[in-house]
N, C-alpha and C positions, 0 to 999 in steps of 0.2 A: 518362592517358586519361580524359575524362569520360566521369563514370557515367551510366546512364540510367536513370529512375525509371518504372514503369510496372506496371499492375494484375497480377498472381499470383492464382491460384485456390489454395481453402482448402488442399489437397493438397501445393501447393507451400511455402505456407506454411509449415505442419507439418511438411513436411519440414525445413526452413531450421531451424525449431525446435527439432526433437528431435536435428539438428547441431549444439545449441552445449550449452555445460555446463550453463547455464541461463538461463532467461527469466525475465521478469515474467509474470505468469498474465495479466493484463492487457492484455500484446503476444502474448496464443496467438490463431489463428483462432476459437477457441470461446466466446473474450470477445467477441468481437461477436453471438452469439446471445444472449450475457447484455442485451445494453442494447439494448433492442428498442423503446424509443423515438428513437432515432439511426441512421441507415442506418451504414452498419458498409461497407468494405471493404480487402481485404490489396493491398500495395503492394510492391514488390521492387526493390532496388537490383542494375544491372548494369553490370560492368565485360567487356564485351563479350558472350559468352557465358554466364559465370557469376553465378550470385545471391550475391552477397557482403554484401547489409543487408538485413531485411523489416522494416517496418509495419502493426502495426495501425490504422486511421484511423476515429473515431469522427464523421458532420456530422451536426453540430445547426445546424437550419436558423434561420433570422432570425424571429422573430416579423412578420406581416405582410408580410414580403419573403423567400418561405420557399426564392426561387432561390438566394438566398446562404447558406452553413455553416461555421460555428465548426467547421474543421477540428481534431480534438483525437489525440495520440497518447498515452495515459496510460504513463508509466513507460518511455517508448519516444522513438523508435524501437530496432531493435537492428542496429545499424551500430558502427563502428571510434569513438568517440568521443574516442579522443587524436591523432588524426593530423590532418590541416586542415579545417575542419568546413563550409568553404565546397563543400567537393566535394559531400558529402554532402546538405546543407540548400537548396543554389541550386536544382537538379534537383527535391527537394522541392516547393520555391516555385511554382518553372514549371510543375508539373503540377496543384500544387491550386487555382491560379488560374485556370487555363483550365477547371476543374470549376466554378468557383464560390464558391471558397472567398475568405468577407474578413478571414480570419486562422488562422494556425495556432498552437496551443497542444500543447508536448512536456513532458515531464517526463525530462531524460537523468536512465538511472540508474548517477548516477555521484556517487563520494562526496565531500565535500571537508573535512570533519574526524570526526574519533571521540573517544568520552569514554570512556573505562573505567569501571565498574559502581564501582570505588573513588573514582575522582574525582567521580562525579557524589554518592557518599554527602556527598562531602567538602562538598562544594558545597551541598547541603540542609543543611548542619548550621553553614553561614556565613553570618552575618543580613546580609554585606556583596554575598553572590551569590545573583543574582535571575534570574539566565537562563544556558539552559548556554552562550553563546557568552563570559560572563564570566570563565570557566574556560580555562585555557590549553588546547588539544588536542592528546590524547597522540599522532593520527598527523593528520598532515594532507597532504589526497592530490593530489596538483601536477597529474595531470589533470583533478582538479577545478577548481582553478584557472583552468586551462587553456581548460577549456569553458566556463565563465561570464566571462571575458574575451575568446575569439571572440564568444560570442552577441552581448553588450553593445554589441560592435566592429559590428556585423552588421547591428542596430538592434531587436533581440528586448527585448522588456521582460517585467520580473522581476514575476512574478505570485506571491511568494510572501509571506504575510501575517507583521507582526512576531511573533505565537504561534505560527505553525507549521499553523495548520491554517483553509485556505479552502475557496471553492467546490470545488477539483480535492483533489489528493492529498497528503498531508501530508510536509512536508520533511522534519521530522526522525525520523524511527523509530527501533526498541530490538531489537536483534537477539541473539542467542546463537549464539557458534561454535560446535558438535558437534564438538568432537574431542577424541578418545579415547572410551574408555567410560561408562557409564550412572553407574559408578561416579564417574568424576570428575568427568562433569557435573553430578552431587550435590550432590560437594562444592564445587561453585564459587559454588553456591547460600546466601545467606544462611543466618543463624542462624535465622529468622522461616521461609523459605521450608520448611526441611528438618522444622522443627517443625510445619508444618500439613499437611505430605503425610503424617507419622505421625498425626498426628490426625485426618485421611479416614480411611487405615488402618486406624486403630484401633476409628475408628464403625464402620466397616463397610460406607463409600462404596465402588459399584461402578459403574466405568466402563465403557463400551458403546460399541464402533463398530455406529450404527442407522441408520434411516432413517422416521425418527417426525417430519419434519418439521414436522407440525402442534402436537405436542408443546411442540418446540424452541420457534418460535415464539409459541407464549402464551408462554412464559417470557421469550421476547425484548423479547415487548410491554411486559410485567410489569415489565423492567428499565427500558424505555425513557419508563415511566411515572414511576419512581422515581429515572431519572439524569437527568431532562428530556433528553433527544433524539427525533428524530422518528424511528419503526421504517419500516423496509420492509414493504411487505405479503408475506405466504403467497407471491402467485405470483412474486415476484423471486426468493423463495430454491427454488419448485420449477423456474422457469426454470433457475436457477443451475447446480443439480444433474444437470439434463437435459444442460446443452450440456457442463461442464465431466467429468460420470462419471468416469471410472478417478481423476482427479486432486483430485478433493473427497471428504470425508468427514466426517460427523456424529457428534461421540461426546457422549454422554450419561452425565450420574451421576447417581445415586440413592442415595439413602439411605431404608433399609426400607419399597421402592416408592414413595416419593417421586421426581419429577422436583426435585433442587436444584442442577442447572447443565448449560450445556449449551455445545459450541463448535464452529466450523466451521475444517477443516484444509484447506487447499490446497498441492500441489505440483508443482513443475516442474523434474524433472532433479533438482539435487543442495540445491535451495532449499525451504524449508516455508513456507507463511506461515496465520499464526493470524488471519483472516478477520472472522469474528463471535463474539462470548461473551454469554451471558445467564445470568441466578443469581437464584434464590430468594432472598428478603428472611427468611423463615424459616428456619430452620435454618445460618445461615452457619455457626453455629461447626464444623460440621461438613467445612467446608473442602472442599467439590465442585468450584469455579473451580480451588484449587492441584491438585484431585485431575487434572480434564480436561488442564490445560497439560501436567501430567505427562508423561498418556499419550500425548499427544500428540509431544511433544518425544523420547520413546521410541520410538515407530513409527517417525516422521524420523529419528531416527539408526539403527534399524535399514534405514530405507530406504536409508541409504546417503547420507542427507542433511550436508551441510557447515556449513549456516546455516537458523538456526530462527530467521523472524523476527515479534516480537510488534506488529508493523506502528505506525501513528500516535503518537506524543506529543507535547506540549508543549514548548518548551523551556523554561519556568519549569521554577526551582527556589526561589520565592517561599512562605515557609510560608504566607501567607495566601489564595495562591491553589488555590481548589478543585480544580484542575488536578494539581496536586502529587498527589495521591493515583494518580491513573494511572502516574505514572513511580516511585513509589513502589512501589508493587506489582511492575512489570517489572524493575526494574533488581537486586531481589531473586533473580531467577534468575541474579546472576552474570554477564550479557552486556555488551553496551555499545553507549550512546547515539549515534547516528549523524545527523550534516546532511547532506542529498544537495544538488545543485543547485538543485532547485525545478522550477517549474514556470514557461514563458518563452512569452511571443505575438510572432505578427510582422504585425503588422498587413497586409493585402494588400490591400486598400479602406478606405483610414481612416476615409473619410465614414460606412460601414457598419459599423467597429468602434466606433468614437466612439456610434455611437447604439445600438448593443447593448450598449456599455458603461454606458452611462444606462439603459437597460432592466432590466440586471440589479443595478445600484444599487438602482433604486427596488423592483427584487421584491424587493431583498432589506430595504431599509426599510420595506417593507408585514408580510414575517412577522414580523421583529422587534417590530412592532407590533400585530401578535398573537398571540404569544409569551404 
């Protein structure tokens, strides 16, 4: 039977959402009050009567042709993604073109290989492997597969960058399973990691679920000053806060009233994900960032959490590149390095993608240029 695709209110949404084991925070209703420069609405796949797929859909309209929207689902949609994906996606198409839409951008999240926190050490420590896809992977997931072989078929083109991390969301992430207890997710933790949460400990780093957002944020700045990235402002992260509530959380550490790290939790159903980090430039040795992940990763598994994930990486494993230290630090907690899909466009007015595609080329060789 074809599906039909058609608008949902936030209610219904949420509902569909808090039916499945879990979501991307990303595809909740509540992330569209977060990106409040793109009109936002929820979208419902029906197989006659019943809601069997929802979307979130983020349009970003066209500079100067603002009729037309860069239709975007990040990390979505959340539909059947092994089964024929024509069912699913045509329906899609037909509905965001008659909006307006002159291309849609998804991110399925769906995996298609995994690296074990052992192989990836193995892989840093071989001057012969430079990226994780050089490593053989320990599972590799045949719906993955599966889905990047319809899309290709379909005519969706592959927007994900050879490092892993473009304009949308990053392919590859570093995740940690929860299972069992606190205890043995301890021990699953390097030698390095297990030693610097006794040495918070020992300082006398104290962690805090707060709501000091102004706080957080200098320090965010702070970082973003020191790691060259560009920060968000104060009102993205009190937006943030406002729409997402029960599902976010601020924790903060200190050392003897000092603010020396701070990070942002988000979850949904039986998923955690670690959002934002900031850390004082003083006082590292005192280990505030391993103290936060911590506590963090304790909460989620007392939430009843399955997968705690430290979201973005690279996939270099190149000692010379600066990159390396980010997966460095994560893959210390014992988890394991993951390539999802990516992120895939389908052109629906090419004349109009082609020249939004030169738009954001050139915005983007304008900041590199000021940089």
């Amino acid at each position: 039977m074809t599906l039909i695709v058609e608008p949902i209110d936030a209610t219904q949404h949420l509902g569909f959402v808090e039916a499945q084991q879990s979501v991307s925070f990303l595809q909740t209703p509540e992330w569209g009050r977060v990106k409040t420069e793109w009109r936002h609405e929820s979208l419902g796949w029906y197989d006659g009567e019943q809601l069997v797929g929802a979307g979130l859909v983020l349009h970003r309209p066209v500079p100067r042709l603002e009729r037309y929207t860069l239709a975007y689902l990040p990390e979505g949609p959340v539909i059947d993604w092994a089964g024929p994906l024509d069912r699913w996606l045509r329906p899609l198409a037909t509905y965001l073109k008659a909006q307006g839409a002159f291309a849609i951008r998804l991110g399925p999240p769906v995996r298609t290989d995994s690296w074990s926190a052992a192989q990836v050490k193995q892989g840093i420590a071989d001057p012969e492997i430079r990226r994780l896809p050089d490593l053989p992977s320990e599972y590799v997931d045949p719906v993955g597969a599966h889905v990047t072989r319809q899309l290709r078929e379909a005519g969706w083109l592959s927007q994900s960058p050879v490092d892993g991390f473009g304009t949308g969301h990053p392919q590859y992430t570093f995740e940690l399973p929860l299972n069992g207890s606190e205890d043995e997710v301890l021990r699953g933790m390097n030698q390095l990691w297990r030693r610097n949460l006794k040495k918070a400990a020992k300082a006398g780093v104290e962690v805090v679920v707060g709501d000091d957002l102004k706080a957080f944020h200098e320090l965010y700045v702070h970082t973003a000053e020191r790691d060259h990235f560009t920060p968000r402002p104060l009102q993205y992260f009190e937006t943030m806060f406002a729409a997402l509530q029960e599902r976010i959380r601020l924790y903060l550490a200190y050392h003897e009233g000092s603010l020396v790290a701070g990070a942002v939790l988000v979850r949904v159903g039986v998923q955690a994900w670690y959002a934002y980090g900031a850390s004082a430039t003083a006082k590292r040795e005192v280990r505030g960032s391993n103290a936060c992940q911590w506590a963090m990763i304790r909460d989620a598994l007392a939430a009843g959490c399955g997968v705690y994930s430290l979201r973005g990486i690279t996939p270099t494993l190149d000692a010379e590149d600066p990159h390396l230290g980010l997966i460095q630090f994560k893959v210390g907690t014992g988890g394991q390095a993951a390539r999802y899909v990516g992120e895939w466009d389908l052109p629906l007015r090419p004349l109009v993608y082609r020249a939004f595609d030169v738009y954001m080329t050139q915005r983007a060789r304008r900041r590199g240029r000021s940089s």
